[in-house]
N, C-alpha and C positions, 0 to 999 in steps of 0.2 A: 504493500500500500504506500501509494505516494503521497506525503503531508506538507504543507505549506502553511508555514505559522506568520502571519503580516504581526509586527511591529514599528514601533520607531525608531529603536535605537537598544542596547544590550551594554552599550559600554557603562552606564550610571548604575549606582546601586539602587535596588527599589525592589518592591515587592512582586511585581510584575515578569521583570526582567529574574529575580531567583525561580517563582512557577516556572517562568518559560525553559530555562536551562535543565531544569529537573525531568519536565515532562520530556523535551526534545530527545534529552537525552537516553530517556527510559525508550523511548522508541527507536531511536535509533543502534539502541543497546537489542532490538531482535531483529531476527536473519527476514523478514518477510515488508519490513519498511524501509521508505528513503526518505528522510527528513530534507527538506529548506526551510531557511529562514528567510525574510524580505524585509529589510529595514529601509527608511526615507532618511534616516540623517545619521549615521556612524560614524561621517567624517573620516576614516579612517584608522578610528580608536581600537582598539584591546576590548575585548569582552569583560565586563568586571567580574563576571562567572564563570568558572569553565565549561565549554562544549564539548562535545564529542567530536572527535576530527573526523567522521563521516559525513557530520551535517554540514547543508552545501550552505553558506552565504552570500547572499545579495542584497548589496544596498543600492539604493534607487538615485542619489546623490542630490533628495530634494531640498532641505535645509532649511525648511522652514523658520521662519523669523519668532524662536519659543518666547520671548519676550513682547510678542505683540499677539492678538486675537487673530485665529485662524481666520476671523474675516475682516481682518486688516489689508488695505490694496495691496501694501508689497505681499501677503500670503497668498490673499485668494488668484491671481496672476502667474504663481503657481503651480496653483490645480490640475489645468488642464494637462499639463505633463506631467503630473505624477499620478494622473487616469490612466495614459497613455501607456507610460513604461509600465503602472502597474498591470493595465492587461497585456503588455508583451509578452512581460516575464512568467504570468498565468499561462499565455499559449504556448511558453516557451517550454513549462517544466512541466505543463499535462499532471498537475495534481488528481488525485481522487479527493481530495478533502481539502477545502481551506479555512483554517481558525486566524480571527481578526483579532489578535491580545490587547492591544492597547487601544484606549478612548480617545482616538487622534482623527485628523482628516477621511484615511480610507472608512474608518467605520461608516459613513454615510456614502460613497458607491461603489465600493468593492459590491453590495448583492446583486447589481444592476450592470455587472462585467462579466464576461463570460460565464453566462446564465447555466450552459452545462453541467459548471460546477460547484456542488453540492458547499451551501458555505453556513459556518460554526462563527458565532460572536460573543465571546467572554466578559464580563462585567467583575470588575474586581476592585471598587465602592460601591456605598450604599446607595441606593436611589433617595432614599432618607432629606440628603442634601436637599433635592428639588422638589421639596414636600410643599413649603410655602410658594416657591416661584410659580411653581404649577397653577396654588391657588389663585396666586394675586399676581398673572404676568403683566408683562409691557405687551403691548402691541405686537413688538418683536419676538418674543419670549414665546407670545399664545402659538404663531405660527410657527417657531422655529421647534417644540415640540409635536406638534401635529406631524410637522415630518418626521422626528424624529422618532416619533411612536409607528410610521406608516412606512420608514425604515426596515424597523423592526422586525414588522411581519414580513417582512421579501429574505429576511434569513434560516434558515432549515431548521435552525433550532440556535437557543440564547441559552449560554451556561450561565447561572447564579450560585452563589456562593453558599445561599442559604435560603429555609424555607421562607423564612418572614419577608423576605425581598421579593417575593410573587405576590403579593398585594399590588405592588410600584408599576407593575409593566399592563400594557391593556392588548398585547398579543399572547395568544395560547401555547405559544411556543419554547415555552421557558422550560430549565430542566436544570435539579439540582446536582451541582458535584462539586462539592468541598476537597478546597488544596492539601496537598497530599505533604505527609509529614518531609521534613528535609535532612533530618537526621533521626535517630535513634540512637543514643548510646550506649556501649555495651555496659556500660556503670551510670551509673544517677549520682544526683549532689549526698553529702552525707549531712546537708544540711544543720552542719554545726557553723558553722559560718555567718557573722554577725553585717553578714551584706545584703542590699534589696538592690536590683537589678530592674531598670526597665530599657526597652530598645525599638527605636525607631526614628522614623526622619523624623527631623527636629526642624517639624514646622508647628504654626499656630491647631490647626486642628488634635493633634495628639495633646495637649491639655499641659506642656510641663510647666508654664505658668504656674496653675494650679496645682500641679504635685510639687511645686516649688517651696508655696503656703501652705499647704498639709504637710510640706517636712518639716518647716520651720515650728510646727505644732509638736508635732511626733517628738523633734530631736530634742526637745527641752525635757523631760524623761527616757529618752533612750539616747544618750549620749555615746553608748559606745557601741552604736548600731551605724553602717555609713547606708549611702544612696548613692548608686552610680547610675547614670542614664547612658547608653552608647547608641551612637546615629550621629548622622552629617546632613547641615542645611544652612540655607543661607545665610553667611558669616553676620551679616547687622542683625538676625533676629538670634543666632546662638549669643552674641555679643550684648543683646538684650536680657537674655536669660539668664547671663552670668551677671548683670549688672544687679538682677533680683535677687541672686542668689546673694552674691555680700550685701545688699541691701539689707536682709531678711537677716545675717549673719548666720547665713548653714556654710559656708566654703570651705568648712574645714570635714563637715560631716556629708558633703553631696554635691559629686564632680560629674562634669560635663565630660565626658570620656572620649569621646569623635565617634569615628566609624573603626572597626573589629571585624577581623577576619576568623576572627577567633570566637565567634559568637557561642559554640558548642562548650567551649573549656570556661567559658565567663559565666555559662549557667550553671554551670557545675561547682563554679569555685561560689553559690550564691544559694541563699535562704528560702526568697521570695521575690515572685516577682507581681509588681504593679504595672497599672493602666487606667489613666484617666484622661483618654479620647471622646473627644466630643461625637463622634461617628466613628464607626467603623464597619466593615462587610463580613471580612473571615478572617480574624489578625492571626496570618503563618506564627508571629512571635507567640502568641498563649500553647500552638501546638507544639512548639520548640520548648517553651521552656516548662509544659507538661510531659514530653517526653523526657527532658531532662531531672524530671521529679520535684518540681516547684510547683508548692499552691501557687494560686493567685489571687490578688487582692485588685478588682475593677470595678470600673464603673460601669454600671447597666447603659450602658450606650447603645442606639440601635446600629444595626443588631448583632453586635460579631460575638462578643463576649460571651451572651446568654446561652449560642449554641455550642460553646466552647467550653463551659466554666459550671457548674453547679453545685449546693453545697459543701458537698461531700468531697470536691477538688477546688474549693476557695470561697473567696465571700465577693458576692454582687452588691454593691453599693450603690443606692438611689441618687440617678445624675447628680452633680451639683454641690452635694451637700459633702460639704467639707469636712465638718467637725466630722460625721459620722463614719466618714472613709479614717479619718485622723485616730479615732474611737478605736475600729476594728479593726485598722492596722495595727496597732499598739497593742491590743487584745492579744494578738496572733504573736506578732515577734514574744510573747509573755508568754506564750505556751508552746515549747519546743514538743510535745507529745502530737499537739494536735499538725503543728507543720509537718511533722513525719507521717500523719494519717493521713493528712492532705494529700499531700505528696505521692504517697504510695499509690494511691485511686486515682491521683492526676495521672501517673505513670503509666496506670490502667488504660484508663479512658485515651490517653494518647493512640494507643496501638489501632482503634478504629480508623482512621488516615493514614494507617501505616500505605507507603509508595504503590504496592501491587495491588491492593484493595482498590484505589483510586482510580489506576491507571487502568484497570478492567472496568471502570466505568466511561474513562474516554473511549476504548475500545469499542464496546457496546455501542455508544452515541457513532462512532464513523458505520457502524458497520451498519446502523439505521437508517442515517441519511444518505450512503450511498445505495442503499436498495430503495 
């Protein structure tokens, strides 16, 4: 089977671009697939993930201007030749399957190019986001959903991440399969370790703001507990976070760590791990750091957490509310019996995403829509 995975680009770290190198690679990892990739703007770069050196790559050389709105004139002037090569390169490599990974330009006429082929469209945030826009748009907003709802249904099927995300969509086409674990370790933390861990881009929507002021609460009784967060993002607002952080005077107990290639040995070397995301769809990090045997302590965000997280492997905390995350975090690092209970049933429940379980469900899905 021939597969063609459209993205933007693979050189950045992101959550997108790690799914994509795992799944590629698990296909391309049997004797009966030919993986491609299709990127619009690589520039050149290094993959930040590893592939598999079967999978063939092609970038389209479009280069979209990321700093301005896809419907900015220098962008959309672009377009039309990045239709053009993109169906080339479809005539060219004769897919049986093509998955559309990222929320960029092709998602809206890749279904409407060579019609032949059978096409797959991934969602990997919460439609959550576009909950109020929906209600209250602009003029422009009303119409520019209506297509893109009308999109939708010209694609053979739309993977989501989670059940509660099929409320968002008004085509019939949707179909759940949750990202597949990315590691398993042969060992778990031994959670005697007075470290909490969180990980991700360090942008405004993951909430470190606010886990910034629930530590400065925490750390005034748990002094000799730290906080490390690890992720990379745009240097003025990490430069913001650190101004909060000595603001607050936690700098001694809770560092900005960057980005970690070593994410597997840092949940291990760690207690617990937090999350106080404003949104989120399916965070890979809770199945990482469940398979690494860490509770978790989050917030009920829609919806990633709730299908990830439940008593028995951490505590959901009502959006918002600060003191009461501040409460039950304090509660937990106080009870080393109960982190180890945690932990054990998180390690459990990890194993449902375990790689092959998952990937027999992409399997499934090609084998539907190309019949």
């Amino acid at each position: 089977m021939r597969v063609v995975f459209v993205i933007d680009q693979v050189y950045l770290h992101g959550g997108i671009e790690r799914v994509l190198s795992i799944k590629a690679n698990y296909f391309a990892s049997l004797e009966n697939y030919e993986v491609h990739i299709i990127t619009t703007e690589q520039k050149g770069n290094t993959p930040c993930y590893s592939f598999d050196q079967n999978i063939a790559f092609k970038d389209l050389g479009i280069n979209y201007n990321r700093r301005k709105s896809y419907f900015h004139p220098k962008n959309l002037k672009k377009l039309p030749n990045h239709i053009a090569k993109t169906k080339a390169a479809l005539r060219e490599i004769k897919p049986d399957v093509v998955v559309v990974c990222s929320h960029s330009v092709d998602t809206y006429f890749v279904p409407f190019i060579v019609k032949s082929i059978p096409k797959i469209k991934e969602f990997h945030y919460s439609r959550f986001i576009e909950k109020d826009k929906r209600a209250n748009p602009s003029l422009f907003k009303k119409y520019f959903f209506k297509f893109a709802d009308y999109v939708e249904t010209k694609y053979n099927k739309l993977v989501i991440l989670n059940k509660d995300e099929t409320n968002y969509y008004k085509s019939n086409n949707t179909v759940v399969i949750p990202n597949p674990l990315t590691f398993f370790p042969d060992n778990v933390s031994n959670l005697n370790n007075n470290r909490i861990i969180t990980a991700g881009r360090i942008a405004a929507v993951k909430g470190y703001d606010i886990l910034i002021d629930i530590w400065a609460e925490v750390s005034k009784t748990k002094k000799d507990w730290n906080l490390h967060i690890f992720g990379s993002g745009e240097s003025n607002y990490v430069e913001k976070l650190q101004r909060r952080i000595n603001k607050v005077g936690v700098q001694d107990t809770l560092k900005l760590m960057g980005p970690t290639d070593r994410m597997q040995e840092e949940m291990l070397d760690s207690s617990i791990f937090v999350m106080t995301s404003h949104n989120e769809c399916f965070p890979l990090v809770l199945l990482e750091a469940q398979a690494s045997g860490l509770p978790i302590v989050s917030f009920d965000c829609p919806y990633g957490p709730r299908n990830i997280v439940n008593k028995e492997t951490g505590i959901l905390v009502p959006m918002y509310d600060n003191s009461e995350f501040a409460k039950q975090l304090t509660e937990l690092m106080n009870d080393r019996d109960t982190i180890k209970n945690m932990g054990a049933k998180a390690r459990e429940n990890s194993k449902k995403y375990e790689l092959a379980q998952i990937m027999n469900l992409w399997q499934g899905l090609f084998t539907e829509v190309i019949k």
